[in-house]
C-alpha positions in Angstrom: 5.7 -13.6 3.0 3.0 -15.6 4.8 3.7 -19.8 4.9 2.1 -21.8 2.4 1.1 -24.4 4.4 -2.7 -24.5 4.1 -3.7 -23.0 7.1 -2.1 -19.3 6.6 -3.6 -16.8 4.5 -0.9 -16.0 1.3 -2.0 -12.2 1.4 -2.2 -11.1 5.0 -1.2 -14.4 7.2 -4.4 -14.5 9.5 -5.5 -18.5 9.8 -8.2 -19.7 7.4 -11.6 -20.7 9.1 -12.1 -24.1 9.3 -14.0 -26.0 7.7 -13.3 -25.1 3.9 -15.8 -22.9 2.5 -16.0 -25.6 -0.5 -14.1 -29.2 -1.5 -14.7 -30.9 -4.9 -13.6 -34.4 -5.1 -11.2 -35.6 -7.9 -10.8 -32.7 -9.9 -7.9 -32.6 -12.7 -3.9 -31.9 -11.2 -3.7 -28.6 -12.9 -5.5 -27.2 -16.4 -2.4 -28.2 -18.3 -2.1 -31.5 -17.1 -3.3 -33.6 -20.6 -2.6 -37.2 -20.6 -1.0 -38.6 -23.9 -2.9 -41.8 -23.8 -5.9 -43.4 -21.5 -3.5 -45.6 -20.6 -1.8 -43.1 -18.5 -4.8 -42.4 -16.0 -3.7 -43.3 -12.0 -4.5 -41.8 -8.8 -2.1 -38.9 -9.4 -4.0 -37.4 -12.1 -6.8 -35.9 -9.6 -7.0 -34.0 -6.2 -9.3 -32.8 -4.0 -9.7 -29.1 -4.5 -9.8 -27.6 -0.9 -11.3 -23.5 -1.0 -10.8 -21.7 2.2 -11.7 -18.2 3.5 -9.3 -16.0 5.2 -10.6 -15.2 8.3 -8.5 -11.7 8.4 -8.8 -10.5 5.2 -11.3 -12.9 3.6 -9.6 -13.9 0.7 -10.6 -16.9 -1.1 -7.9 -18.9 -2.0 -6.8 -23.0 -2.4 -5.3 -24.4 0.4 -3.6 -26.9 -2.5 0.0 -26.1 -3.7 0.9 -24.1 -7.0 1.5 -26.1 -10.0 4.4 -26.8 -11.3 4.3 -24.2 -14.2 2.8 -21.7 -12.2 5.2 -18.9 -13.3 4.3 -19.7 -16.5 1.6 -18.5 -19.1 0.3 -20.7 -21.0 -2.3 -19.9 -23.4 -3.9 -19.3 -26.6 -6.5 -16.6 -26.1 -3.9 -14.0 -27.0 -3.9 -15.1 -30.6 -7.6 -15.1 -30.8 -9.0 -12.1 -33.3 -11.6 -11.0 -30.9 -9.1 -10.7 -28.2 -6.9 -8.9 -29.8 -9.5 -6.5 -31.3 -10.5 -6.2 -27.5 -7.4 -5.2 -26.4 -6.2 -2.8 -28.9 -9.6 -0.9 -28.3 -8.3 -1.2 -24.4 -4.7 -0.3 -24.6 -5.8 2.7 -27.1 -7.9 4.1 -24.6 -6.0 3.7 -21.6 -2.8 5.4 -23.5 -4.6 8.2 -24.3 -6.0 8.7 -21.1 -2.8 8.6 -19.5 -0.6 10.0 -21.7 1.9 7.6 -22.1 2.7 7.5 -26.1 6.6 7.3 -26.0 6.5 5.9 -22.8 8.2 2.4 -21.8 5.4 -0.1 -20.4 5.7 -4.0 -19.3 3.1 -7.0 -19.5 3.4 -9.0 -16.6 3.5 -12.8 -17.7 3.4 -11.9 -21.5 3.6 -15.7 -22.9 5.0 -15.4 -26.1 4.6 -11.5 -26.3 1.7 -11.6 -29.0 0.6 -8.6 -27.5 3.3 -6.3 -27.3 3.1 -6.0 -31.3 -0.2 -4.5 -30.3 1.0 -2.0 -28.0 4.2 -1.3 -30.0 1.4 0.2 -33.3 0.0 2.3 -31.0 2.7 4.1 -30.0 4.5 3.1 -26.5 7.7 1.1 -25.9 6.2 -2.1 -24.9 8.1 -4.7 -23.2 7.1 -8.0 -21.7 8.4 -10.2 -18.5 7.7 -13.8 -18.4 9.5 -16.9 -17.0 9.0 -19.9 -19.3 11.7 -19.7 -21.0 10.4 -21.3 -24.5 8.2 -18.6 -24.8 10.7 -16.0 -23.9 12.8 -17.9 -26.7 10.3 -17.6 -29.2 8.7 -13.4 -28.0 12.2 -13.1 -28.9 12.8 -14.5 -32.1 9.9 -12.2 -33.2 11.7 -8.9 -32.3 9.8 -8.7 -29.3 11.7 -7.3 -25.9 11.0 -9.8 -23.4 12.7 -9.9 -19.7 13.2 -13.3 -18.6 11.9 -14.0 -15.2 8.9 -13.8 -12.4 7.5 -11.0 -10.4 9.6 -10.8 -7.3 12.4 -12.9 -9.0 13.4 -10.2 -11.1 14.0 -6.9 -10.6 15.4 -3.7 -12.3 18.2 -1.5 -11.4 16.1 1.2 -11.7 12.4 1.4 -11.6 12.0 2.0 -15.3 8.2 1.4 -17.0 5.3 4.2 -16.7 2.7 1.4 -16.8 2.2 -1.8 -16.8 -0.9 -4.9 -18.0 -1.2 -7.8 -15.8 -4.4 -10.1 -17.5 -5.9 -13.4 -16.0 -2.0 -13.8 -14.0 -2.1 -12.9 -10.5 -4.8 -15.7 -9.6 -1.9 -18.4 -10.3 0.5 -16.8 -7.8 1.0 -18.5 -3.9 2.3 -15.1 -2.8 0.3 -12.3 -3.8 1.9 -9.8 -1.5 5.7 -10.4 -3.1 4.4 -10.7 -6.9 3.0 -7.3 -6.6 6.0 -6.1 -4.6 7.7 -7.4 -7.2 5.7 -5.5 -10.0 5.9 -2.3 -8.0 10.0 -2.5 -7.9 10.0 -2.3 -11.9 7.4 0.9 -11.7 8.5 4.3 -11.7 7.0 6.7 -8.9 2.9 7.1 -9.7 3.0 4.2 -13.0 0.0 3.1 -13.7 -1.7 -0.3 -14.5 -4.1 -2.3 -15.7 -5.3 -5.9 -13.6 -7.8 -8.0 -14.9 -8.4 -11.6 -12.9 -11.6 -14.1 -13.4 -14.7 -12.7 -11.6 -15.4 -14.8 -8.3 -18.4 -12.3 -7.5 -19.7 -13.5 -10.4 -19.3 -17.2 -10.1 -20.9 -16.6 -6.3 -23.7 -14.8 -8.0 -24.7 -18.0 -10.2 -23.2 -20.7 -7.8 -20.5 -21.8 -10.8 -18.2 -24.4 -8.9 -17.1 -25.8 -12.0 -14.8 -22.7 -12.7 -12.8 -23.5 -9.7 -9.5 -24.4 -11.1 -5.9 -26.3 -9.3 -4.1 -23.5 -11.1 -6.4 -20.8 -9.8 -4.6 -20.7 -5.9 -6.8 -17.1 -5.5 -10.1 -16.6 -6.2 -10.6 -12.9 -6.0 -14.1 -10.6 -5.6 -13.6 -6.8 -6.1 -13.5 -6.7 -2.4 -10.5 -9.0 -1.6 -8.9 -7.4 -5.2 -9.0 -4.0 -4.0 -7.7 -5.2 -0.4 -5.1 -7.4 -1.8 -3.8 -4.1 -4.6 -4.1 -1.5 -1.8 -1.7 -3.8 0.9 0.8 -4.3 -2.1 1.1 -0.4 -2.4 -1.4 0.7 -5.3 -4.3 3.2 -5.1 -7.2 1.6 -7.1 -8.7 4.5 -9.8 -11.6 2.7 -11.2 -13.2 -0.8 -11.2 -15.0 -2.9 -13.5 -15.7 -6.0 -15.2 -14.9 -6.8 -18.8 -15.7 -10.6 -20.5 -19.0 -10.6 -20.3 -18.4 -10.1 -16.5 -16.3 -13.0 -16.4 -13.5 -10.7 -14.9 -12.7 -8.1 -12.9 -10.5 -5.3 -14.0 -9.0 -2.5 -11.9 -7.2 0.5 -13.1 -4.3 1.2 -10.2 -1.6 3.5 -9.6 1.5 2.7 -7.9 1.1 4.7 -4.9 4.6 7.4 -4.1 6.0 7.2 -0.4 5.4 9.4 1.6 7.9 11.9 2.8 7.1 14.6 5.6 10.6 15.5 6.5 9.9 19.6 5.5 7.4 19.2 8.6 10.7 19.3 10.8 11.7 22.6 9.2 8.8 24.6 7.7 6.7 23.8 10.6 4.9 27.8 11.5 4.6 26.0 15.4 8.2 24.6 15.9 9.3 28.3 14.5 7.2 30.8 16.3 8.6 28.8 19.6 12.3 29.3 18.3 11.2 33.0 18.0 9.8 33.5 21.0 12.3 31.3 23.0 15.3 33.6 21.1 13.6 37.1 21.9 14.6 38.7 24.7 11.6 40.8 25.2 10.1 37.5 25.8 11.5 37.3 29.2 11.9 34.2 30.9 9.8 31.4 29.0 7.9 28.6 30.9 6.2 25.9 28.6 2.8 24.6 29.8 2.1 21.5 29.0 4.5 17.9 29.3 2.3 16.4 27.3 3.0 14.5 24.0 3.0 17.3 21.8 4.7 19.4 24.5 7.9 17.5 25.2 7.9 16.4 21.1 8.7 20.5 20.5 11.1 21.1 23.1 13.0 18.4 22.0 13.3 20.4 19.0 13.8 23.8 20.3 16.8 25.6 19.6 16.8 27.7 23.1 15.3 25.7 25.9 12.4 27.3 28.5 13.3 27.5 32.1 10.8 25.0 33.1 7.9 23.2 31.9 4.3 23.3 34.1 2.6 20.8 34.3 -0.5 20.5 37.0 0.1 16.6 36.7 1.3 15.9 40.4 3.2 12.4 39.2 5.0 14.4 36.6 6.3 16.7 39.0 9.9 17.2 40.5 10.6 15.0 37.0 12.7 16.0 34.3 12.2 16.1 30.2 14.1 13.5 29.4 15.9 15.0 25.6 16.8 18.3 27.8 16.4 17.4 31.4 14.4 21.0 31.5 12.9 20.3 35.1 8.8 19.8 35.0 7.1 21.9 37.8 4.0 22.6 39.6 2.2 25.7 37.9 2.4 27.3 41.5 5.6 27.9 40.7 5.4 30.3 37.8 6.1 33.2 39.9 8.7 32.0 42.0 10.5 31.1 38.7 9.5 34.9 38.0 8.2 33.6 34.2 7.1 36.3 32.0 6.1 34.3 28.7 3.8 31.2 29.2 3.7 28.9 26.1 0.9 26.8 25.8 0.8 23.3 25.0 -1.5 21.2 26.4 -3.5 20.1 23.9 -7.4 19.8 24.1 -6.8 21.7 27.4 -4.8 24.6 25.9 -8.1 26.9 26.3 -9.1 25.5 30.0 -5.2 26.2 30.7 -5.5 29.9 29.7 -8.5 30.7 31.4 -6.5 29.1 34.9 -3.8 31.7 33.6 -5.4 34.5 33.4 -8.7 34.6 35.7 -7.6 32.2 38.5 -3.5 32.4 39.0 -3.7 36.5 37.3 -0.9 35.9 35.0 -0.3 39.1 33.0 2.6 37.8 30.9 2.6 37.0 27.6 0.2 34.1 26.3 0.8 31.5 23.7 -1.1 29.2 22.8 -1.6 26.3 19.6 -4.6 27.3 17.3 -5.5 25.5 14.0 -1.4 24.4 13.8 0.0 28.0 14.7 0.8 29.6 18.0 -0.7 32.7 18.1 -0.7 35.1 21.2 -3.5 35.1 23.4 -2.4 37.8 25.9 0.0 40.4 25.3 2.2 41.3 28.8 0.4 44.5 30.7 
């Protein structure tokens, strides 16, 4: 994870610029930080609120530490009837779009799990994670299932959910990189998700510095959203605003690894060489070519060429180094009495036949790479 010491970026680790894009004096501690009396004002109840620009990645972010209850949700727009209304119109629509009644599904930083009763009518197993543990105490006391704990602090034994919410949470975290890392370990393979953070295009758009917040350590445009959810491993599907434009939410998919490993055994090029190199109407085999893609196949090769031509002088007189097969001058294809030239030289494959045939009067076979298969080019005569 990058340093969080005010000069890093938390996402990608490239150096802020300097100056700050933006500081505003004496602004409170954190949102949650309510005095009991006037009697407890002192210089620790303000900070200076420092916004940089990540000169890499250009996130905006706070070069000011988390607060103390960062991991924490605290809120009480959950409980509000027009939120709830809102959501249940949301999580209806996105369930059926995705298919997921009877499936299991997790609220990142689910407070008190008000919304989980929500998702539970409308069909899916919902489960919440959240770390303060009062609220966990109390989600629970209600029936609700809550895992105790943050993103990246907590993991599963097994990826288990098929989707997942994460509203107005991500903004608090100092590590943006490991919370979603840490969402994507309790994901199964292609989950999908829901993020919604406050709108910074929008606050740009009307020059609102009084929405910057202590608690707020990213302040996120759809750019440096769909940068920071497609470096954490998930493939954005749709984006919009919601909140009278007040936030920005992203539909994502947790994006599968990718796995290429048939290439090594289904590949038509790789086999037609084993085929020709095993035939023994083939003759003697020369390769042309010790070029990447050249000495990558012969490495591979279950029968090995008698030599590799190469028109390189400085590769010359060497040897490929996974076979020691010796590299030669093509002068020498008719001392070495070849009768089957493969091909592999790349953009030069076609300049390489036309030396074969009209200038050194090759009439052995001819192979050559064409649109990822070896096809022949000239038949022996």
């Amino acid at each position: 994870m990058a340093p969080m010491n005010g000069t890093t970026c938390r996402l990608c680790g490239a150096l802020l610029l300097d100056p700050p894009a933006l500081t505003l004096e004496r602004v409170p501690v954190g949102a949650q930080a309510f005095l009991d009396s006037p009697g407890d004002l002192n210089q620790h109840a303000t900070v200076d609120l420092i916004l940089a620009e990540c000169a890499g990645c250009g996130l905006l972010q706070l070069r000011n530490q988390p607060v103390a209850y960062y991991r924490e949700v605290i809120t009480a727009s959950s409980v509000s009837a027009t939120v709830l209304s809102a959501r249940r119109q949301q999580f209806c629509a996105f369930i059926d779009e995705f298919g997921l009644q009877g499936k299991k599904v997790i609220e990142v930083g689910c407070g008190k799990g008000h919304l989980l009763d929500t998702l539970e009518e409308l069909g899916v197993q919902a489960w919440g994670l959240e770390s303060g543990s009062a609220s966990v105490a109390a989600g629970r006391a209600h029936g609700r299932r809550i895992l105790e704990g943050y993103p990246g602090e907590t993991t599963a034994s097994d990826p288990i959910f098929d989707a997942f919410f994460c509203f107005n949470f991500l903004e608090h975290s100092p590590h943006p990189g490991e919370f979603l890392k840490g969402v994507r370990g309790l994901l199964k393979d292609g989950a999908v998700g829901i993020v919604e953070v406050p709108n910074f295009d929008n606050d740009i758009s009307i020059q609102r510095h009084y929405d910057l917040v202590i608690d707020h350590l990213l302040n996120f445009t759809s750019q440096t959203l769909g940068l920071t959810l497609a470096f954490s491993g998930f493939d954005v599907l749709s984006v919009g605003t919601c909140w009278d434009g007040d936030s920005i939410r992203m539909v994502v998919r947790k994006r599968a690894p990718s796995n290429y490993q048939n290439w090594k055994t289904n590949n038509p090029v790789l086999g037609k060489m084993n085929d020709i190199l095993a035939d023994p109407e083939s003759g003697r085999v020369a390769v042309w070519g010790a070029s990447h893609e050249g000495l990558t196949l012969v490495s591979m090769v279950n029968h090995l060429p008698v030599c590799i031509l190469d028109s390189a002088q400085f590769k010359q007189g060497k040897y490929e180094p996974s076979r020691g097969i010796p590299i030669v001058a093509p002068g020498e294809l008719e001392s070495r009495k070849i009768d089957t030239v493969i091909v592999l030289a790349a953009i030069y494959s076609e300049e390489v036949v036309q030396t074969l045939v009209h200038r050194m009067g090759f009439c052995g076979n001819i192979f050559r790479v064409e649109k990822g298969l070896l096809v022949q080019v000239q038949g022996r005569h």
